[in-house]
N, C-alpha and C positions, 0 to 999 in steps of 0.2 A: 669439265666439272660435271657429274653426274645428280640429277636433279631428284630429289625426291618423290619416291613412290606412292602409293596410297595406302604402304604397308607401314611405311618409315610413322615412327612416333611423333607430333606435333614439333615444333623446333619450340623450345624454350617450354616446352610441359612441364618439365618439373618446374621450371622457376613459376610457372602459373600457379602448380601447386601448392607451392610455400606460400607462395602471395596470400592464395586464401586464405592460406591455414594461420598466417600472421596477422588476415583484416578480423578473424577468429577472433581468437585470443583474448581481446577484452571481454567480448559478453561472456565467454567461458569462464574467465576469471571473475567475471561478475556473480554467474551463477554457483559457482561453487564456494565463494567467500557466503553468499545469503547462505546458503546449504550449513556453512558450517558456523555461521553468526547466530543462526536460528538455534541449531543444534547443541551448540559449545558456550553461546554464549560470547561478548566482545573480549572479554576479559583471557578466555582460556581459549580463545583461538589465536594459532598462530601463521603466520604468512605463511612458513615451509608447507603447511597443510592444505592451504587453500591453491599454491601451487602444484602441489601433489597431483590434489582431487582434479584439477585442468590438466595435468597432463605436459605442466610445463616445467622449467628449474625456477627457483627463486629469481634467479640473476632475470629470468623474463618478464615476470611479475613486477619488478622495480621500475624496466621499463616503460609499466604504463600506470604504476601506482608508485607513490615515493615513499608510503608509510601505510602503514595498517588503516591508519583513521582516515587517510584520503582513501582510502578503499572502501572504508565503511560508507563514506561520504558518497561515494559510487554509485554503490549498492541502494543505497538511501534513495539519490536524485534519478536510478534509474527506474526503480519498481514502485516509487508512490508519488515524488517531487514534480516527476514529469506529466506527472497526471492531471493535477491543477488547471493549467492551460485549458485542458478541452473540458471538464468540470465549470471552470468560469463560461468558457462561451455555451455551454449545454444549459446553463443557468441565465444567461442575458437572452436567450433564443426560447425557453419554456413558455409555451403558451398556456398552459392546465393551470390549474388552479395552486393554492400554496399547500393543500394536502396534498396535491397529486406530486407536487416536485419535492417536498418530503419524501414518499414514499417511495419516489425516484433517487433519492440524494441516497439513502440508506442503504436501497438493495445495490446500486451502481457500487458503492462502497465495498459489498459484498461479494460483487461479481467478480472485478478487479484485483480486491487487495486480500479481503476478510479471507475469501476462499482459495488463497494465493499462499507460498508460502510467506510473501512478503509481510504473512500479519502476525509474522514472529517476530518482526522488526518493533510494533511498539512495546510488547512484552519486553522485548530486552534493554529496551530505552527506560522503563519505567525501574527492572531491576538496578540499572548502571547507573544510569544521568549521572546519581551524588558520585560516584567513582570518577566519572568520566567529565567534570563542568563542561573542558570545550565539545565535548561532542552532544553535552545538553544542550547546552547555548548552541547549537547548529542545528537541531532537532529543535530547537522553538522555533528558530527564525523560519527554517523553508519545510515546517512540516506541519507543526500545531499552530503555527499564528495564521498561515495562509488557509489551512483547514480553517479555523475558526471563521478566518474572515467569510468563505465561501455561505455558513451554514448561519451567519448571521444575515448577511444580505438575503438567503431564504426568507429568516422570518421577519426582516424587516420589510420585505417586497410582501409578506402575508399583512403585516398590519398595515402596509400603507391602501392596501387594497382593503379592507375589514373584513379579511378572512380568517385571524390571529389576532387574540386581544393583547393589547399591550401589554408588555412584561421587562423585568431587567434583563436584556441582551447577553450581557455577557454570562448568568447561570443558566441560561434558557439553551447557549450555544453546549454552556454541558451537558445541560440534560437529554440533547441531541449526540452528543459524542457518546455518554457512560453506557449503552446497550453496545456500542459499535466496538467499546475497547473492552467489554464484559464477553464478546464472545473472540476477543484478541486474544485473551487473557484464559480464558478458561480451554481455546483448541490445544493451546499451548502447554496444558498444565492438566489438569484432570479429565481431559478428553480425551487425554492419549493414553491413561494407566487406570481410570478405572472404573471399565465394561458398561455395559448397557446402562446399567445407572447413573452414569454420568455423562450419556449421550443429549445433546440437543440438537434438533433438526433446525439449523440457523432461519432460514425464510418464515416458518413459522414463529420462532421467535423474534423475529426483529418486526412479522406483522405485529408480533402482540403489542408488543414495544409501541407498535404506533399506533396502534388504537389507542393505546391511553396516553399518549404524547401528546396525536390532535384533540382529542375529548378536553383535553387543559387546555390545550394552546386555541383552540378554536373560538371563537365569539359564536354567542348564543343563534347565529343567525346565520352560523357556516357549519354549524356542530356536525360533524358526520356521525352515520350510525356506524354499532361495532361492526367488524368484518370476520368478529372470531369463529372458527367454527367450534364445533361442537365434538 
């Protein structure tokens, strides 16, 4: 039996090959369903297309998703759900003060998701939900109640320190969400059709946002000054 040379092809290369290209697969399918959820929207997107845009047949697609909405659900728990986790321990581990992890809570927001495509995702949640109840009802449970819950423990770790005066929690937690989903909502929609006048430079607006977020929320005795510039 003559032994392989140093020219001879690996033994079993392609089957290495395929291996890869199968461990693939899901996140490709992943990114190309966001691509076209963002895009097309939950409603007028269809499976064949997101298998297309991957590169794969439907029949491959089923394999790792079994319906549209477990797809979406995918999609969901890969680009914002997972992120929770290290959000909570980045908030049980802050040493700074309750404006400094504000200021932390919103731009991380930004970095991750806002300026991702992922933050087409609550755009298309706020159009569908009523179409869609179970996929509302699945977006409350592991995406706005656990947001909430995060941005509330913020400001209750500010008031229990008397860095934040007491307020009711739960419109305080929107009034931390409504700049976060006002530049969801507007990349999505007239950022993208029309021109320079409907341009906003997100960091600077989300500081604005928090200057006058904490200037409320702060006690007379934590009040920061503005940071706007000029």
């Amino acid at each position: 039996m003559s032994s392989l040379t140093s020219t001879d092809p690996p033994l079993f290369a392609g089957h290495t090959r395929r291996e890869r290209r199968k461990d693939a697969r899901p996140g490709e399918l992943l990114a190309a369903a966001l691509d076209l959820f963002v895009e097309k929207g939950y409603a007028a997107t269809r499976v064949e297309e997101v298998a297309k845009r991957a590169g794969v047949s439907k029949g491959t697609l089923f394999l790792y998703f079994s319906s549209k909405e477990e797809l979406f659900k995918a999609v969901v728990r890969e680009h914002i759900t997972g992120r929770f986790a290290q959000w909570s321990d980045e908030i049980e581990n802050f040493e700074g003060n309750s404006q400094e992890m504000l200021r932390y809570c919103l731009h991380s927001w930004w970095e991750h998701i806002g300026a991702t495509q992922a933050s087409g995702i609550p755009k298309l949640m706020m159009s569908e939900a009523s179409n869609f109840p179970e996929l509302g009802a699945f977006y409350q449970a592991e995406v706005m109640q656990p947001g909430k819950a995060l941005i509330e423990r913020i400001l209750q770790r500010g008031i229990e320190r008397g860095e934040i005066r007491a307020m009711d929690l739960k419109y305080g937690v929107y009034m931390v969400l409504a700049p976060l989903l006002f530049l969801a909502m507007w990349k999505h929609s007239f950022g993208t059709c029309c021109g320079t006048l409907a341009q906003i430079e997100p960091e600077r607006y989300l500081e604005t946002q928090l200057d006058m977020l904490l200037l409320g929320f702060s006690t007379d005795s934590a009040r920061p000054s503005l940071s706007l510039s000029t």
